[in-house]
Every structure is written in C-alpha cells, then in structure tokens.
N, C-alpha and C positions, 0 to 999 in steps of 0.2 A: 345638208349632207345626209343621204343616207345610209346611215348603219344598224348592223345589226346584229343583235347583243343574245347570247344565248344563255341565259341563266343556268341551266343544267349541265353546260359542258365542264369536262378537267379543267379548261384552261382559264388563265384569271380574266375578269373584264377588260383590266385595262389591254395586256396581250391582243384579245381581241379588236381595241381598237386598236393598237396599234400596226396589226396584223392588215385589217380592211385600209385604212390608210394608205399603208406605204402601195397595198395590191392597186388602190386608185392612182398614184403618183406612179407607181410603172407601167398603169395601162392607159396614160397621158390623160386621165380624167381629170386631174387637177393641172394647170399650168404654173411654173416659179413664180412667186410672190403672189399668186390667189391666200386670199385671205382664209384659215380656217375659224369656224363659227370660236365664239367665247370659250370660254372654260366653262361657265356660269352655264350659259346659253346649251351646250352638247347636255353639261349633265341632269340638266331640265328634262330636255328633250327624250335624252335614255332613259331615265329616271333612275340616275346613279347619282354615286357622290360626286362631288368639282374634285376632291382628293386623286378618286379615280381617273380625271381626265385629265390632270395632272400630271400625274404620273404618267399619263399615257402619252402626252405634249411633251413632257421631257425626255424618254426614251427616242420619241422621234426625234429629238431637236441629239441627244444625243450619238445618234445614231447618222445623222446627218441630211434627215427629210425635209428639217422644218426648223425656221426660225424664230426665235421668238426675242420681239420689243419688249421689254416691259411697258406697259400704259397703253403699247399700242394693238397686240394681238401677237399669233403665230401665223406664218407664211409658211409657204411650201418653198423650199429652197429648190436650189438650181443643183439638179441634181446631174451627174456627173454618167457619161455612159459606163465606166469602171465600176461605179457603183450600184446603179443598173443591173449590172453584170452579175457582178457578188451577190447581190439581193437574188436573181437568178439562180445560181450555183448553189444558193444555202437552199434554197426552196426544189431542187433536186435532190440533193445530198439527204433531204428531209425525207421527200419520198421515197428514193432508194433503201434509205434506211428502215423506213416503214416495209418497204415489200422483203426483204432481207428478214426481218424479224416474223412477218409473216412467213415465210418460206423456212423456218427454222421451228416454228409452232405448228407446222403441218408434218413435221420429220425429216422435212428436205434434208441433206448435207452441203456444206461449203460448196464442195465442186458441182452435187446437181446446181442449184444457185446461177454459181459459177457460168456453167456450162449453158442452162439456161436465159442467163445472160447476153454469151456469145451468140448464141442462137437468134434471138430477139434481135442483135444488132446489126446483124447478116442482113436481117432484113429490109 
C-alpha cells in the first residue's frame, strides 16, 4: 500500500493514515474485504510506531472503513453509498470552511463571501 507520511505537517500521523485510506476506499482503490498489510508490516514500512497504526486501524474500523479479526487482520468493509456520501460532505464542509476562513483573513465580509459564493454557483 502506498502511503505517504509527512513528518512536518500539523496533522498527527495516524490522521494521515487515516485520511489516505479512507480517500483509497472512496476512490474504489480497495475492494470490501481486501486485506490491509499488518499493523507490524505498515509500521515497518513508514518507519513509525505499530501504536501509530493502531490507532489509525481503529479510527477506521471505528469509523466504519475497516474490519478488523483479531489473529486474522483488518479488511476493508462494505462500505455503504450513505456513507460514501457523508465522507463526501465532510470533505466539502472542510473546504468551504478553509476558503471562508481564507476570505475573512483577506478582509472579505460575510456577505462579500456570501455573495461571492452565489456568484460561483450561477456558474
């Protein structure tokens, strides 16, 4: 599997893996019940902790990407078009909110924004 891990960003490792994951399973890179690599085996391979991929196996699995056997591994679940969907929606709501916050550190006001907005969507 390749990932890839940026030492210097905000964000924590595991997020990131979590993050590159799920973007494979919504852009049908993985199929339900593909096997992913070890716990052991990924944090080899990163050269991170197994804690780290842990953590990042169980957010998925909590999350409802990925199942995990004990003894046997983590699988990519059968993942649902609703949820699809929401994974979608949050990864909008993310960027909107980034460009919003941009637009408000340049002086913009709400209604330019706003307005700006409307304008965009006309299109």
């Amino acid at each position: 599997m390749k990932l890839i891990i940026n030492n210097s960003s905000q964000q924590p490792i595991y997020e990131q893996i979590v993050d590159q994951i799920k973007a494979h399973v919504m852009n049908g890179m993985f199929e339900e019940g593909e096997m992913l690599p070890s716990v052991r085996s990924l944090s080899k391979e990163l050269k991170i902790s197994a804690l780290t991929v842990k953590k990042a196996y169980d957010a998925l699995e909590h999350e409802g990407f990925v199942n995990t056997v004990h003894g046997k591994g983590s699988f990519i679940a059968g993942t649902s078009p609703e949820l699809l969907m929401e994974e979608h929606r949050k990864n909008v709501e993310s960027d909107l909110e980034m460009a919003i916050l941009k637009g408000r550190r340049c002086g913009m006001t709400d209604q330019e924004i706003i307005d700006l907005f409307n304008l965009i969507m006309e299109e």
